[in-house]
C-alpha positions as CSV (number, residue, x, y, z in Angstrom):
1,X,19.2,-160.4,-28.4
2,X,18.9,-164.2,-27.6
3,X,21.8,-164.9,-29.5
4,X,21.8,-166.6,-33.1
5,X,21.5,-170.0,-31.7
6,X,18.5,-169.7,-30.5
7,X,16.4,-167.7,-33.5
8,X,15.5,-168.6,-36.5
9,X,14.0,-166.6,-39.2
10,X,11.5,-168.5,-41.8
11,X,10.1,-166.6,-45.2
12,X,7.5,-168.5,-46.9
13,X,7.1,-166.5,-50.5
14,X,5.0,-167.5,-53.8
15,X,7.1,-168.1,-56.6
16,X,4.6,-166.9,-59.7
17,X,4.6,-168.8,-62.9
18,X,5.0,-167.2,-66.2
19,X,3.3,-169.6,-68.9
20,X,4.6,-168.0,-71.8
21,X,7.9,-168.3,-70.8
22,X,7.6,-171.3,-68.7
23,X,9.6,-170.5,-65.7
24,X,8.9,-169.8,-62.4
25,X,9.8,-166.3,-61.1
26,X,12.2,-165.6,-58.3
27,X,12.5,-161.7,-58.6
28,X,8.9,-161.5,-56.3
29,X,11.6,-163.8,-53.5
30,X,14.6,-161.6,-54.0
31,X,12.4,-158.1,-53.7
32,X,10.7,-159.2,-50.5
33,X,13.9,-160.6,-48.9
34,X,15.7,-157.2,-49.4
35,X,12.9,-155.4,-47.7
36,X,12.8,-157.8,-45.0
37,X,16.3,-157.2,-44.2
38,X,15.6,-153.4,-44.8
39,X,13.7,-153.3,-41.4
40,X,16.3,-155.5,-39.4
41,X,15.5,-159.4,-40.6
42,X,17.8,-161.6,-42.0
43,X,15.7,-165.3,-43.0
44,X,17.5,-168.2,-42.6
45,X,15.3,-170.3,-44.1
46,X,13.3,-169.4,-47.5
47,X,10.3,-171.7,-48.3
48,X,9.3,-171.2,-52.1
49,X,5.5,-171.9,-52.5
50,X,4.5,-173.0,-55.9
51,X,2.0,-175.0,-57.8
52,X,5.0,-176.5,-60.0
53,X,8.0,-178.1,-59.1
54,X,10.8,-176.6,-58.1
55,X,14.2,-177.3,-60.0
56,X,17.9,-177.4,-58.2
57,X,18.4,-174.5,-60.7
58,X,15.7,-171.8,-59.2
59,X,16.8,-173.0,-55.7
60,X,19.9,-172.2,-56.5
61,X,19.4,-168.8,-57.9
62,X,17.2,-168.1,-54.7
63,X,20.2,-169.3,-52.3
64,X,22.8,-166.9,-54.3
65,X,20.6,-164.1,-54.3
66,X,18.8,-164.0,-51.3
67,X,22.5,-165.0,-49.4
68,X,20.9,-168.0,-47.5
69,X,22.3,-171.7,-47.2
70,X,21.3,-173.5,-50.7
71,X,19.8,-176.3,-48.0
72,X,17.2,-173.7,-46.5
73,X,15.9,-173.2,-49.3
74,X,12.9,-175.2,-49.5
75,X,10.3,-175.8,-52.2
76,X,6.5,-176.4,-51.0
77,X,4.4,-177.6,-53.7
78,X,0.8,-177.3,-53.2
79,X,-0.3,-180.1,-51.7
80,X,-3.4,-182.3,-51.6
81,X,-4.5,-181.6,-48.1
82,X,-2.5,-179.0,-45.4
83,X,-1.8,-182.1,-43.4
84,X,1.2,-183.3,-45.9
85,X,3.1,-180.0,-45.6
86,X,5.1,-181.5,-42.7
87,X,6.2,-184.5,-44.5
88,X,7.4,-182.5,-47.5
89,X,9.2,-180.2,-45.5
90,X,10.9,-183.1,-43.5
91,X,11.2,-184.7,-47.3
92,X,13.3,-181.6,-48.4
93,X,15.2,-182.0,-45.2
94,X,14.2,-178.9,-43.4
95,X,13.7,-180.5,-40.2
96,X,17.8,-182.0,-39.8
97,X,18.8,-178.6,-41.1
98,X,17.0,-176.5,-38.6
99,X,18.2,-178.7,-35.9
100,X,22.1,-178.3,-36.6
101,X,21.4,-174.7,-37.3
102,X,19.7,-174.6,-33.7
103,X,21.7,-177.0,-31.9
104,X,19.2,-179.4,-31.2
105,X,20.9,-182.3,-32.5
106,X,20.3,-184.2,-28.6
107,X,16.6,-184.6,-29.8
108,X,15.2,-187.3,-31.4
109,X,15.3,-187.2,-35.5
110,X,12.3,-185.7,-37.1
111,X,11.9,-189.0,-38.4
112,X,10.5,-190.6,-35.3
113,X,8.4,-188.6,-34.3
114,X,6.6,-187.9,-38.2
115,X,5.9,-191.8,-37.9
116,X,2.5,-191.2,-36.3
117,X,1.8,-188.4,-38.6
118,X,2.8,-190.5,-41.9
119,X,-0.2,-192.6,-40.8
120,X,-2.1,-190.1,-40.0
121,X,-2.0,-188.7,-43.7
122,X,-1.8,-192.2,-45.2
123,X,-5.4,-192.7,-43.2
124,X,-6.6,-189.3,-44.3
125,X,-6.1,-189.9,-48.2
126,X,-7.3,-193.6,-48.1
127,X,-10.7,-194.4,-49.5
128,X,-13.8,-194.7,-46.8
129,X,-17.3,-194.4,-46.3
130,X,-18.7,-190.9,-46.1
131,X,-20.8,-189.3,-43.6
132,X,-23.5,-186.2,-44.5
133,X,-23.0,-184.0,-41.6
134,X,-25.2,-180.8,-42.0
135,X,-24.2,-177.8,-40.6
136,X,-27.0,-174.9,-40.4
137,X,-25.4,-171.7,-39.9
138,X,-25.4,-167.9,-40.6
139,X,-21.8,-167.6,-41.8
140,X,-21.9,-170.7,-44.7
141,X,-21.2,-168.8,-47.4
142,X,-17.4,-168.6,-46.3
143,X,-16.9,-171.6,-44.6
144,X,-13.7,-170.9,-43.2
145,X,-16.0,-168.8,-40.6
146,X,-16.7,-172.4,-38.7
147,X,-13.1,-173.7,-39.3
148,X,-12.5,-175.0,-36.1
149,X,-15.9,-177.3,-36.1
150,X,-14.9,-178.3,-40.0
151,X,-11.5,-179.6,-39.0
152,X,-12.9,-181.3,-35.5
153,X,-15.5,-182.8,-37.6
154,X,-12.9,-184.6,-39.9
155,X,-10.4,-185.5,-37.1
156,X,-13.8,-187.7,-35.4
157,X,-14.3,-188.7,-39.2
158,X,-11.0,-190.6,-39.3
159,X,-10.7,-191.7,-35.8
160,X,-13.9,-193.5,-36.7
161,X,-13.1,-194.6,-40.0
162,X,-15.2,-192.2,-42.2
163,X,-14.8,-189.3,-44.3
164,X,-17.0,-186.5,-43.2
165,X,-19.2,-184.5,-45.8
166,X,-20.8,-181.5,-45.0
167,X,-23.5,-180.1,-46.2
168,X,-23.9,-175.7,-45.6
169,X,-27.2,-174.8,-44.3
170,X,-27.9,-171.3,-44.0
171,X,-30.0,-170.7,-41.0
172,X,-31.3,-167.6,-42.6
173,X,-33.1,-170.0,-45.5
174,X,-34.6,-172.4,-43.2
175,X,-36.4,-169.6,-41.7
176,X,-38.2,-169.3,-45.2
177,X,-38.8,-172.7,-45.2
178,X,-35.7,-173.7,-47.8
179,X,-33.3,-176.6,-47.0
180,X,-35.4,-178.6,-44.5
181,X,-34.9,-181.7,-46.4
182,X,-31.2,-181.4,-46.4
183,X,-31.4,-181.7,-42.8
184,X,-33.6,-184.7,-42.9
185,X,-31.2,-186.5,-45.6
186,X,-28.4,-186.0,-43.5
187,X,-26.5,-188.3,-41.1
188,X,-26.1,-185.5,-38.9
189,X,-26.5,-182.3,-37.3
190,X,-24.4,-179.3,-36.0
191,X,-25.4,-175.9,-34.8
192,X,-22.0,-174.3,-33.9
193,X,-21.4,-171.0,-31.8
194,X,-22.9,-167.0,-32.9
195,X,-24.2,-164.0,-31.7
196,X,-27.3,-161.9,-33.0
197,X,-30.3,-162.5,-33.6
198,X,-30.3,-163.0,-37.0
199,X,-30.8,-166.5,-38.9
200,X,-31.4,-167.7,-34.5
201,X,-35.0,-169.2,-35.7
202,X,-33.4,-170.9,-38.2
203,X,-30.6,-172.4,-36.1
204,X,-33.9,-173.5,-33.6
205,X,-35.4,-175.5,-36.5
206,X,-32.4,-177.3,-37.6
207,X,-33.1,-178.3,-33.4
208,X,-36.3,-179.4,-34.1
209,X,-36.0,-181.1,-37.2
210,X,-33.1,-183.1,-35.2
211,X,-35.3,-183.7,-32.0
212,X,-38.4,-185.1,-34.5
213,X,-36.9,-187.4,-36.4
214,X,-34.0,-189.0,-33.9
215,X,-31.0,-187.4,-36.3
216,X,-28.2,-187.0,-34.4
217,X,-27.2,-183.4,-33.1
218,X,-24.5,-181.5,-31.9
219,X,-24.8,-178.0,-30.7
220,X,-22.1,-175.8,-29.9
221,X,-22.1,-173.0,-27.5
222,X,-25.5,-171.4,-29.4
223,X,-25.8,-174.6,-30.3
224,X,-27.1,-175.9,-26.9
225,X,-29.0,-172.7,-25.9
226,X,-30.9,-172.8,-29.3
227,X,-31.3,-176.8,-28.7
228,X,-32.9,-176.1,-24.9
229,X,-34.4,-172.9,-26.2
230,X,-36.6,-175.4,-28.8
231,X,-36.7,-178.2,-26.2
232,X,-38.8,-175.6,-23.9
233,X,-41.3,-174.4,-26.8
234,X,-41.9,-177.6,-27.3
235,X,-43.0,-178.5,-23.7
236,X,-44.5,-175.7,-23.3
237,X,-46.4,-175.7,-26.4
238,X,-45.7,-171.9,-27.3
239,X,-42.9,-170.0,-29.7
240,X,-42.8,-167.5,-26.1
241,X,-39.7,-168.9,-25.0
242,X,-35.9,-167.2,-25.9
243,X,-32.9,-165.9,-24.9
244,X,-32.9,-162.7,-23.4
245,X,-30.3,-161.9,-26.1
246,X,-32.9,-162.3,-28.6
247,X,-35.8,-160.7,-27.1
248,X,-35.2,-158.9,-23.6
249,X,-39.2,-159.0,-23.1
250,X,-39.7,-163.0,-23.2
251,X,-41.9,-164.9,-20.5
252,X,-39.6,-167.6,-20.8
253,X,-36.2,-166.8,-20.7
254,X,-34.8,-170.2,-20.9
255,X,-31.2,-168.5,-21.4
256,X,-30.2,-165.6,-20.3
257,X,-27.4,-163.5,-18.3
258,X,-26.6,-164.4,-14.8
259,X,-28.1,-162.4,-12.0
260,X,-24.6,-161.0,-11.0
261,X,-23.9,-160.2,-14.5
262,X,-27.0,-157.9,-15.5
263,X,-26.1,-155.1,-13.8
264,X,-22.3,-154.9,-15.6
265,X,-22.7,-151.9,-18.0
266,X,-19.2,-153.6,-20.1
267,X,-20.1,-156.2,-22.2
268,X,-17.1,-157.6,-21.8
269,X,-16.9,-158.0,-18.2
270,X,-19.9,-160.3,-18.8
271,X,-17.9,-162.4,-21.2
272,X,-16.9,-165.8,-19.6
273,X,-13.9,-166.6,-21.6
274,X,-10.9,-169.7,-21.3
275,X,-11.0,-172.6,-19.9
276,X,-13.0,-173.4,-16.6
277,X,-13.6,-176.9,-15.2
278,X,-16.8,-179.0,-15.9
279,X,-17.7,-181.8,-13.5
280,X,-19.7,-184.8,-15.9
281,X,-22.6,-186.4,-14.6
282,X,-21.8,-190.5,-14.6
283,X,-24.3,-192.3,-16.2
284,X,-24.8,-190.0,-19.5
285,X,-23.7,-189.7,-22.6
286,X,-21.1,-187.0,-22.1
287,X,-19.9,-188.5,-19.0
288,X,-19.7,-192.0,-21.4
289,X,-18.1,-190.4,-24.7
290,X,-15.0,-188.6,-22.2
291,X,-14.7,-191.9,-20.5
292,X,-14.0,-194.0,-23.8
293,X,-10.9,-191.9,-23.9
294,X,-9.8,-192.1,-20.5
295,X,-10.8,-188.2,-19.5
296,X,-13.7,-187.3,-16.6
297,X,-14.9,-186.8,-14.2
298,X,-13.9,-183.7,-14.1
299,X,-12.8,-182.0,-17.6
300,X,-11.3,-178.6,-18.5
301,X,-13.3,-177.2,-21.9
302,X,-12.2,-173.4,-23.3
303,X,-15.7,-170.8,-23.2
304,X,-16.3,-167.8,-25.1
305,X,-19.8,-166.6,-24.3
306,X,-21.9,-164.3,-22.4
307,X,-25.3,-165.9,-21.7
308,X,-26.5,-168.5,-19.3
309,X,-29.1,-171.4,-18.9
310,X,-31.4,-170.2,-16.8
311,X,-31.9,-172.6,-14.0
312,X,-35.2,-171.8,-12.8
313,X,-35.9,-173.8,-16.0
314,X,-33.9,-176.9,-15.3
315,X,-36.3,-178.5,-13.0
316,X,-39.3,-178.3,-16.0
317,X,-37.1,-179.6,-18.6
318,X,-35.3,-182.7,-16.6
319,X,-39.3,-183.5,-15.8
320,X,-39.5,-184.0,-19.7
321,X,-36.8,-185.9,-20.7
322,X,-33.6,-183.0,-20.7
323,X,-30.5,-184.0,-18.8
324,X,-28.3,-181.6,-17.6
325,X,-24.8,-183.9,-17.7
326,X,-21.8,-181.3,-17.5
327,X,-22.3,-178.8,-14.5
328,X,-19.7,-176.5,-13.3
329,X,-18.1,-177.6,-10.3
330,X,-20.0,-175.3,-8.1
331,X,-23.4,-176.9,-9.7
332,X,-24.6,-173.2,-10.6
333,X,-23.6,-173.1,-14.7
334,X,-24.5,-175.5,-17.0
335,X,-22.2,-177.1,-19.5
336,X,-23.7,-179.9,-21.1
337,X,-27.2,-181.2,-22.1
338,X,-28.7,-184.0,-23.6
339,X,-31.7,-185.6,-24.5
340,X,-31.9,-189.0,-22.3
341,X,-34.7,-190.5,-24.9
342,X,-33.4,-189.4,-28.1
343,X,-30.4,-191.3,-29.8
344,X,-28.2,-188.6,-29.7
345,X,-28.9,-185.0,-28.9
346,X,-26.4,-183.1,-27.2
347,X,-25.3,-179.6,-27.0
348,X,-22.0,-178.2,-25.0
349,X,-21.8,-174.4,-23.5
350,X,-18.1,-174.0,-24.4
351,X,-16.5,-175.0,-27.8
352,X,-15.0,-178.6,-27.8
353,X,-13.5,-178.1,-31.5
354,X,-11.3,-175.8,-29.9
355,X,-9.2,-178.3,-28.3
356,X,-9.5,-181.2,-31.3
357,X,-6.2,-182.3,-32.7
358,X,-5.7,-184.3,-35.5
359,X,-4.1,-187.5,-33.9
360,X,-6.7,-186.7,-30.9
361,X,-10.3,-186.1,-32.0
362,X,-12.7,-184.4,-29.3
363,X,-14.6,-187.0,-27.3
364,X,-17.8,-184.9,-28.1
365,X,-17.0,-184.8,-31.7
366,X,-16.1,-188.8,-31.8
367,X,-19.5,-189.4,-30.2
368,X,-21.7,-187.8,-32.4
369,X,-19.9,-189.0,-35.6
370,X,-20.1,-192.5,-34.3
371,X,-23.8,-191.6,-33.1
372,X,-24.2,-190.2,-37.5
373,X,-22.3,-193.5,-38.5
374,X,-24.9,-196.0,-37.0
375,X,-28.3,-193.6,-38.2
376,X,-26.0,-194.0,-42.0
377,X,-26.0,-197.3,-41.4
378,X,-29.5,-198.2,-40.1
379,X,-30.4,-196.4,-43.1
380,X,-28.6,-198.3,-45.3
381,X,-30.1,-201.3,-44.5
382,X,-33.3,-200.7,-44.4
383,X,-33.4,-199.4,-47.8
């Protein structure tokens, strides 16, 4: 036991509305409270979620019932965007409560330090330009599956001073031929992360499609081996080269495990996972976009993948125009690549939305949006 000072129990519970009687229910609160104490916790704080407001006289019945202080019990409307939460739980005075109750009353006030993130929200709900970003994936039909890349997407967005729009692709249907010209009316492309095989050839169109007709491209993790994997069939002049995840039997396997790693009969010990260190190559893109933001030369990126580009293939793909501009320190794993004569085509072995913030886009992310921005507005005025 810490000690009461330094815990602090918080209950979030839905309070249900009953439109015939027009009340909202705090029966669901009470029930849920007494089992929580029934296995040992005591809240201290009980936030009522709702889609209606909240009168003094169900937060009242909720303190007396539930035996917590009448001002920790907070109401939590739904909001517009996740982003205003804090503000309304600062609004309901939460934050001034919870530092009495912890003893933390030497810190700043809440106050302060929300007056970055009152802009922030003020930015986010103000009217801009929007940006098409297409995203061709296998998991589109529940987008929360690429989360990560939808929020990074929208911090870049409003760092640049656009809202960011994106369009689904299913990889599977562009393997049939279906949703080719979404990708071409699109300011933008991303191919995040995967495994498997399936909806893979779609994933390598969306690369092509991008590479063809100069539309900006972002490819995470999979999303670079599928963009070199398409680069090589393309200078080879042949569908033969893969991944050796894909087909174990390719002539060309542009991406595959590393030669240290194939005899490990675990798949995890082949998983590189965390963060490793990634030395940028000065005088690229990637080396540019972390520089704009004070970061490089050397960067720390988080990894989750098993497979490798192969590097008896780099020498063949930087004579054609790939540039290899992220290396691990050591020089023997690749971490970024770009095309050097395309406007922006660039893919990333490990996953840069992982480490986007709100108030602190990824400089990978920034670059591509602002790379999408001027294709949106070349296009614009040439229309």
């Amino acid at each position: 036991d810490v000690g009461r000072a330094n815990t602090l129990y918080v209950h979030v519970t839905w309070l249900p509305y009953l439109a015939a009687s027009k009340e909202l229910k705090t029966k669901p609160t009470q029930h849920s409270v007494r089992e929580l104490r029934g296995i040992g916790i005591s809240p201290d704080v009980v936030v009522l979620r709702s889609d209606y407001p909240v009168d003094d006289d169900v937060i009242a019945k909720t303190a007396l019932f539930c035996d917590v202080d009448r001002e920790a019990v907070v109401p939590l409307l739904t909001a517009d965007t996740i982003y205003a939460v804090p503000l309304s739980l600062e609004e309901h005075g939460l934050g001034a409560w919870t530092m009495q109750r912890l003893d933390l009353t030497e810190l700043q006030p809440a106050e302060i330090g929300l007056k970055a993130w009152r802009q922030f929200v003020a930015d986010l709900r103000r009217t801009k330009p929007t940006l098409r970003i297409a995203l061709a994936g296998k998991y589109v039909e529940l987008e929360d599956s690429y989360l990560s890349v939808k929020e990074a997407l929208m911090h870049a967005g409003l760092a640049a001073g656009w809202d960011v729009e994106i369009d689904w692709v299913n990889s599977e249907e562009l393997e049939k031929g279906r949703g080719i010209e979404r990708l071409l009316v699109a300011d933008g492309v991303v191919v995040p992360g995967g495994f498997g095989y399936r909806g893979i050839e779609g994933k390598i169109i969306a690369a092509r499609v991008a590479r063809e007709n100069n539309l900006p491209y972002l490819g995470l993790c999979l999303g670079m081996q599928v963009m070199c994997i398409e680069f090589a069939r393309h200078i080879y002049q042949t569908d033969e080269p893969n991944s050796t995840e894909f087909d174990i039997s390719t002539e060309y396997p542009i991406i595959d495990l590393m030669p240290d790693q194939r005899d490990i009969a675990d798949m995890g010990g082949t998983m590189r996972l965390g963060i490793y260190d990634c030395q940028l190559v000065p005088n690229t893109r990637a080396f540019a976009a972390y520089a704009d933001v004070g970061a490089g030369p050397i960067v720390q990126e988080r990894h989750r993948h098993r497979f490798e580009f192969n590097n008896a293939y780099r020498g063949d793909l930087e004579a054609r125009g790939m540039v290899f501009s992220g290396m691990s320190p050591d020089g023997r794993l690749v971490e970024i690549a770009e095309l050097g004569t395309h406007p922006f085509m660039l893919g990333s072995q490990f996953h840069p939305e992982f480490k986007s913030r709100p108030n602190k886009p990824h400089p990978l992310f920034l670059a591509f949006i602002r790379a999408a921005a001027n294709r949106h507005n070349a296009m614009v005025e040439t229309r």
